[in-house]
C-alpha positions in Angstrom: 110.5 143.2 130.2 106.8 143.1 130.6 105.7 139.4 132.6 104.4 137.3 129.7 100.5 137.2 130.2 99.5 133.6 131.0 96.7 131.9 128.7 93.6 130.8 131.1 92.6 127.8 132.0 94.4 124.5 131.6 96.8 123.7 129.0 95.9 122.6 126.0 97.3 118.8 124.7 99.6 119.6 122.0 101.2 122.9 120.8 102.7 122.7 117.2 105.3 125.3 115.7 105.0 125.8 112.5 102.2 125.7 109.9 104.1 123.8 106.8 103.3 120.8 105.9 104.8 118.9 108.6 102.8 120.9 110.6 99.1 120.6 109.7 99.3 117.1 109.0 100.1 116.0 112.0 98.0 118.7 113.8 95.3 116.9 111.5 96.1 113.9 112.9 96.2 114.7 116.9 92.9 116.7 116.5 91.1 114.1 114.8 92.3 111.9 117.6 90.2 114.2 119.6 93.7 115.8 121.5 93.1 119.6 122.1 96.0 121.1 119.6 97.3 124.7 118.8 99.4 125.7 115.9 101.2 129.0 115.5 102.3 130.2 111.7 104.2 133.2 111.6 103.0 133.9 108.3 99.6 134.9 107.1 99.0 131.4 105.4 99.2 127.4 105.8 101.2 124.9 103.8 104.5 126.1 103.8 106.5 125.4 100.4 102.9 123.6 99.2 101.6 126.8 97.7 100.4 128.4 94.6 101.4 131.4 92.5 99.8 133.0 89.6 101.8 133.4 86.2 100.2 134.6 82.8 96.8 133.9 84.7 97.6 130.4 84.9 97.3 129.3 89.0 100.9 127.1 89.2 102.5 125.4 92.5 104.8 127.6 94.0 106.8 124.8 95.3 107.1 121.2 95.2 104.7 119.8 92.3 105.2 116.4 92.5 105.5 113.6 95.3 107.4 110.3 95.4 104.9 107.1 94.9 106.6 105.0 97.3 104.9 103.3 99.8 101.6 104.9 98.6 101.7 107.4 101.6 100.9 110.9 99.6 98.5 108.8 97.3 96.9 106.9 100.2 96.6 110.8 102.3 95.5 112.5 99.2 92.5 110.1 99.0 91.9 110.5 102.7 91.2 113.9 101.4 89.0 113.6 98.7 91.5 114.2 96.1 92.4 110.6 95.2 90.9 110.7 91.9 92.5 114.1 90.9 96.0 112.0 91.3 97.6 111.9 87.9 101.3 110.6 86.2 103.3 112.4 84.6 104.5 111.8 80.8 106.7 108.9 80.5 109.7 110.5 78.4 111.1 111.3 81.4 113.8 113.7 82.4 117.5 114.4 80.9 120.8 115.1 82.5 122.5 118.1 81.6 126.8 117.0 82.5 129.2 118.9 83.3 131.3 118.9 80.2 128.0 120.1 78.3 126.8 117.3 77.2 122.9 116.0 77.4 121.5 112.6 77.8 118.1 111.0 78.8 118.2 109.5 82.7 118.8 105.7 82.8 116.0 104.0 83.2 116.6 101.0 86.1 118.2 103.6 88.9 117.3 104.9 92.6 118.6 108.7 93.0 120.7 107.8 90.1 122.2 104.6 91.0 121.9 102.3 88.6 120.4 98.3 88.9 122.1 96.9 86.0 125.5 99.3 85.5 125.6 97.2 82.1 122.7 98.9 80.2 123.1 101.1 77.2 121.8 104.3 78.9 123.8 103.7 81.8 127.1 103.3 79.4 125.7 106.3 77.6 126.1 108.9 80.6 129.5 107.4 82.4 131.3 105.8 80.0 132.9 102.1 79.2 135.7 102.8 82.0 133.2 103.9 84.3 130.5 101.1 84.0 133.8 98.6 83.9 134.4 100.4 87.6 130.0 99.9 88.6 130.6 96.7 87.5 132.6 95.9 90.4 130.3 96.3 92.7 128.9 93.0 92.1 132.7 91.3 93.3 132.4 93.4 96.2 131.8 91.8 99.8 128.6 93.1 101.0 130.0 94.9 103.9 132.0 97.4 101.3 130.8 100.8 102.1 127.6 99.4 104.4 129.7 101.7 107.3 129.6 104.8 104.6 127.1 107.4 106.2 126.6 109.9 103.4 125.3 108.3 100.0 127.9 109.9 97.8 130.3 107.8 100.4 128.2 104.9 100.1 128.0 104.8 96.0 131.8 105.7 95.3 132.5 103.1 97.4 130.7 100.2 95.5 130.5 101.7 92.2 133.4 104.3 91.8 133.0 108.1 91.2 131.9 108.3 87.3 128.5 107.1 88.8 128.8 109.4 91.6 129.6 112.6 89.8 127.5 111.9 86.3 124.8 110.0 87.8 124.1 110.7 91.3 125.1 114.2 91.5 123.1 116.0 89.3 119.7 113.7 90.3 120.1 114.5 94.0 121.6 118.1 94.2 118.3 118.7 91.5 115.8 116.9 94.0 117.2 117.5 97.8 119.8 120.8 97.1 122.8 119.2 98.4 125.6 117.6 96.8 125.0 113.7 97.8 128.6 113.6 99.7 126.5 115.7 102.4 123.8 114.2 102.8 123.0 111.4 105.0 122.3 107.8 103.3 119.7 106.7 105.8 117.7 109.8 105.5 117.6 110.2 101.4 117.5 106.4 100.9 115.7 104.8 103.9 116.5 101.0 103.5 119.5 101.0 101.0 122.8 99.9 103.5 120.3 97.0 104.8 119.1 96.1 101.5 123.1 96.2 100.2 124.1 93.5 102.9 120.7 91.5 102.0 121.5 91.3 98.5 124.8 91.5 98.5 125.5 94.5 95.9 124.1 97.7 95.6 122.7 97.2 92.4 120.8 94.3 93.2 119.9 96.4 96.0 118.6 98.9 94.0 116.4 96.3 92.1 114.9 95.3 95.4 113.8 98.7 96.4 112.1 99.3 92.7 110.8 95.7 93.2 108.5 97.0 96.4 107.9 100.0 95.0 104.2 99.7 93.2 104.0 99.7 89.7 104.2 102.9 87.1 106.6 106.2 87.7 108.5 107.3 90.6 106.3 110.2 91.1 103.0 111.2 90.5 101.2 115.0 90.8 97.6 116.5 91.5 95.3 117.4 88.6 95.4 121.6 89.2 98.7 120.9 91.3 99.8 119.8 94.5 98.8 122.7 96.7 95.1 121.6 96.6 95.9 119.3 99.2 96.3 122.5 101.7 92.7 123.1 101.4 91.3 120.3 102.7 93.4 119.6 105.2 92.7 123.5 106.4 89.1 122.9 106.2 89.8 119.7 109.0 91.9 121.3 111.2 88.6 123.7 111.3 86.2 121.1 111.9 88.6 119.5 114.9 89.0 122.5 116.5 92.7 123.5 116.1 93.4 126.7 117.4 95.1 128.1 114.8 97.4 131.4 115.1 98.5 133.0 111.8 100.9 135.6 111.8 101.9 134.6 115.4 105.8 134.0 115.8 106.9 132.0 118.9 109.7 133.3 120.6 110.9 130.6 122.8 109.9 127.4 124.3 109.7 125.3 127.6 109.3 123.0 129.7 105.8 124.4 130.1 104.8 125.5 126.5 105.9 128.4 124.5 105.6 131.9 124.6 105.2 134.2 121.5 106.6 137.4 120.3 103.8 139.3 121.9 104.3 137.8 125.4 101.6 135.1 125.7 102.7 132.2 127.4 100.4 129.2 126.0 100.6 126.1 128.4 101.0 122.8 126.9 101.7 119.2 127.8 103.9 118.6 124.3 105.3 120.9 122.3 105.9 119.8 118.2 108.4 122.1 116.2 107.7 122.0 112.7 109.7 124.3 111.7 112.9 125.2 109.5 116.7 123.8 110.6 117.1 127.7 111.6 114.5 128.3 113.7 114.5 125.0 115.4 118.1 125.6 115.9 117.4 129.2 117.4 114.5 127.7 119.5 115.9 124.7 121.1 119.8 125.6 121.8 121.6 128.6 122.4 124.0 127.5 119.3 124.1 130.3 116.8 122.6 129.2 113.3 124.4 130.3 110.3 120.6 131.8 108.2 120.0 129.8 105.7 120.6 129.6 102.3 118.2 130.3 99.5 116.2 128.6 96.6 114.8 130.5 94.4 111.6 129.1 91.4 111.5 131.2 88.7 108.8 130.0 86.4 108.9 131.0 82.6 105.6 131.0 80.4 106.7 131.3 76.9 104.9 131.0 73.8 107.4 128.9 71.4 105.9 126.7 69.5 109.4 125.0 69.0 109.0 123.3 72.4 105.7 121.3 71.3 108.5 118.7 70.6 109.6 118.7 74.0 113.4 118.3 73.3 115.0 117.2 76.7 111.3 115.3 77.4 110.0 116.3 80.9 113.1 118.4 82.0 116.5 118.6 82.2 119.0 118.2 85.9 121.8 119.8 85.9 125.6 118.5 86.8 127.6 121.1 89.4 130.1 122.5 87.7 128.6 122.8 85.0 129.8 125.5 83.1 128.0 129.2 82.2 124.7 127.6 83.5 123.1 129.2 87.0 120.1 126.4 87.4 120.3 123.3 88.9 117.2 122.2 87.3 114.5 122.8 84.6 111.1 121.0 84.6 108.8 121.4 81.3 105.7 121.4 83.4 103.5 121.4 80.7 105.1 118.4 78.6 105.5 116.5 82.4 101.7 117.1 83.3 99.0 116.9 80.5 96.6 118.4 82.4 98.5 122.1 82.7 99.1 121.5 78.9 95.8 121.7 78.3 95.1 124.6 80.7 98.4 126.6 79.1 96.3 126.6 75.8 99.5 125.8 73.3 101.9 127.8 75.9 104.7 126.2 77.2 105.3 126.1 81.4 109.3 126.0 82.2 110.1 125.9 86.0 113.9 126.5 86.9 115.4 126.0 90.3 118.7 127.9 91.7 120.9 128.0 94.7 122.4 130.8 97.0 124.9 132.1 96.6 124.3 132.2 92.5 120.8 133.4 92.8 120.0 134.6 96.3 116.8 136.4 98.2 118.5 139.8 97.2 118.9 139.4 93.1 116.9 141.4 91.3 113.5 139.8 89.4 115.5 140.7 86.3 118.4 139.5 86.5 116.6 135.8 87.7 114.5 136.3 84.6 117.0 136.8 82.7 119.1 134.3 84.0 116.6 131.7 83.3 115.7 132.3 79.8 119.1 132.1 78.9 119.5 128.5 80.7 116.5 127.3 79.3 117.6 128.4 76.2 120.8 126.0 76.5 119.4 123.0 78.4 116.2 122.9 75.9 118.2 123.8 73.0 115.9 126.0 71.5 116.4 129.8 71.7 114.5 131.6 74.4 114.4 135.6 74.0 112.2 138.0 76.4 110.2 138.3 73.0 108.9 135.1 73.9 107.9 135.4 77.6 104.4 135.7 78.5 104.9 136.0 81.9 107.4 135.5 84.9 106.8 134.3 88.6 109.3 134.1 91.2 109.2 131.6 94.6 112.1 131.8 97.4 112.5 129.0 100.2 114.8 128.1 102.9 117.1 126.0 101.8 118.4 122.7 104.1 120.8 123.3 106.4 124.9 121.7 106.0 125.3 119.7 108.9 128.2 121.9 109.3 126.3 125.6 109.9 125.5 124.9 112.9 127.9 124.3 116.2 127.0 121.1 117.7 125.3 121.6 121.3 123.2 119.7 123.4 119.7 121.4 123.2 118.7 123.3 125.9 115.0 122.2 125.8 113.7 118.5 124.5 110.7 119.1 122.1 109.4 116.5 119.3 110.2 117.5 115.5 108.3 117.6 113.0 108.7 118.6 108.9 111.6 118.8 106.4 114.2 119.6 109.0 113.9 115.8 110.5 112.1 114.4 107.6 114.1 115.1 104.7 113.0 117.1 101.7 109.8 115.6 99.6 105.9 115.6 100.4 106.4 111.6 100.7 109.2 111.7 103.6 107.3 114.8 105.7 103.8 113.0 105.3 104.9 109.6 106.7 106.6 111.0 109.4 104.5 113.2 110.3 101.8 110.3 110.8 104.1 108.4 113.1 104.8 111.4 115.2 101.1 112.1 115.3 100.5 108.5 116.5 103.1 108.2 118.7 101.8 111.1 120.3 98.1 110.3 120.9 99.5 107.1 122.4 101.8 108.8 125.2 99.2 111.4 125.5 95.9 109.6 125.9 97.2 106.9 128.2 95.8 106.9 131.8 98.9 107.7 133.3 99.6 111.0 130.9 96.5 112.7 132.3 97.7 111.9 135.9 
């Protein structure tokens, strides 16, 4: 094997792994707090799942398209940008659930990830049933310590308010937002604050009240005017004008205690490495475990021209139960009933975005058979026949999808690096941004003390 060639001089402050958003955030961030910072993409382009595709010559986000409003992180970044006025709410109709047993039903209106603050209201009734809210009910006789030691939020939830809630409420909301059933994914991480707010208030509902309570006025989520992957632009044009070394198309092969070397033998020195990369590569980089590859989801976005939709039947979308039967999506958003401004850019079409897992849709099923796939699951979760007559034009997106905590044998890894991005974060713009920030600051601390240039 050829000696990899060393970079000259000294070694630059911070090498970061990975150009999604995780990434350039915080790369933003250490830059700007004048540290000397290198980023490696192994693609051709920044922003990771914050991207844009072209469908029926209307420019769409590829990925996410909307952001949580909590704690005003996105918002308070996006205006850092420049983009603060461009921030816009979506339609208040709000979103349906799509059960299991076929039947549709708008989303209660007083919930958290689906867990309802007052188990007693008609919509809640509506979607689980008078045994079922009779069984959330009970949460409220519950000692405060029931289910507080639960670590995965399906756990948590059946625990204080039985499984009705679980598998008509929760399940569909969270599988549709973070891709995983909620009995695998950890409480702490998709609901910072709930187990401490439960023993505070001494129920989970009330606990759920006191979350919405801090959370500022208006929806749950809010969007970009033109879509969310204008913020890449900006931030792009910063990491220019600080001076980030940035390496597109460059893969990094492995890591040190030294730096990191890439995939065409350059060893770049650095006094902190940042991963900011998927579960599978930061597995593959940082143990000598062997990752199961990741799963897929796969976007297909649908512009039709049906002028039956102008009445926006299941409001802004529609999440899907599992188990659902002869469906393939998890998810439907009417983009241009949830965001005026694409309405009015769509010109009287309509913008349908569908979401689907691996194995039911993976990277190898044919465009066809995905477009295919999804008019016919519109057709049943809108209610209104959708025929290929009616498609405009089709666009197809495929990501990584998060990593069971079971793929992967547990090790100790073989080299200690800081992470960055979804894989620590958590799905959603919110969660990567703030800790991105933190990293970033924790990191100009340790790195500009006295003693760190020693």
């Amino acid at each position: 094997m050829t000696p990899p060639v060393v970079t000259p001089g000294g070694a630059v402050d911070v090498a970061v792994v990975g150009g999604g958003m995780g990434g350039i955030v915080l790369a933003r961030d250490l830059a700007a707090a004048g540290l000397h910072v290198v980023l490696f993409e192994a693609s051709d382009r920044l922003g990771g799942e914050v991207s844009r595709h072209v469908v029926a010559d209307i420019a769409l986000d590829a990925g996410a398209e909307s952001f949580a409003t909590r704690g005003g992180t996105v918002a308070g970044f996006a205006t850092e940008l420049g983009l603060g006025d461009d921030i816009v709410l979506p339609d208040p109709r709000g979103a349906w659930l799509h059960e299991a047993d076929g039947e549709s039903l708008p989303i209660p209106r007083t919930g958290l990830l689906g867990i309802p603050g007052d188990p007693s209201a008609a919509d809640v009734r509506a979607v689980v049933g008078a045994d079922g809210v009779r069984r959330a009910l009970a949460d409220a006789e519950l000692a405060a310590d029931v289910g507080s030691d639960e670590t995965t939020l399906g756990g948590l939830v059946r625990a204080r308010m039985g499984d009705a809630v679980v598998d008509r409420l929760v399940s569909p909301i969270v599988s549709g937002v973070h891709s995983l059933h909620p009995d695998l994914l950890a409480v702490d991480r998709v609901a910072p604050g709930l187990r401490s707010a439960l023993r505070r208030e001494g129920s989970l509902a009330g606990a759920v009240l006191g979350l919405r309570a801090l959370a500022p006025a208006g929806s749950a989520v809010a969007g970009i005017r033109g879509g969310l992957a204008r913020l890449v632009d900006p931030i792009v044009a910063d990491l220019d004008r600080h001076g980030v070394d940035v390496r597109l198309g460059t893969r990094v092969r492995s890591i040190d205690e030294s730096g990191v070397e890439t995939a065409g033998g350059e060893h770049v020195r650095a006094r902190q490495v940042v991963l900011a990369v998927g579960d599978h590569d930061a597995v593959a980089l940082t143990t000598r475990a062997s990752s199961v590859p990741p799963g897929a989801i796969t976007l297909a976005t649908l512009v039709v021209d049906r002028p039956e939709l102008d009445a926006a039947p299941r409001g802004t979308g529609v999440l899907v139960a599992p188990g659902s039967t002869g469906l393939r999506a998890k998810a439907l958003t009417h983009a241009t009933v949830k965001w005026s401004w694409l309405a009015d850019l769509a010109g009287g079409r309509h913008v349908l975005r569908l979401s689907f897992d691996s194995p039911v849709v993976d990277r190898g099923t044919s465009d066809a058979e995905v477009r295919d796939a999804a008019l016919a699951d519109a057709s049943t979760l809108l209610g209104v026949d959708l025929a290929e007559r009616h498609l405009v034009g089709f666009g197809r997106a495929t990501w990584d999808a998060p990593r069971r905590a079971e793929a992967v044998a547990v090790t100790e890894p073989v080299v200690e690096v800081v992470q960055a991005g979804g894989a620590v974060a958590g799905r959603g713009l919110a969660a990567i941004v703030a800790h991105s920030r933190r990293q970033a600051a924790t990191l100009v601390a340790a790195l500009s003390s006295p003693s760190s240039r020693d």
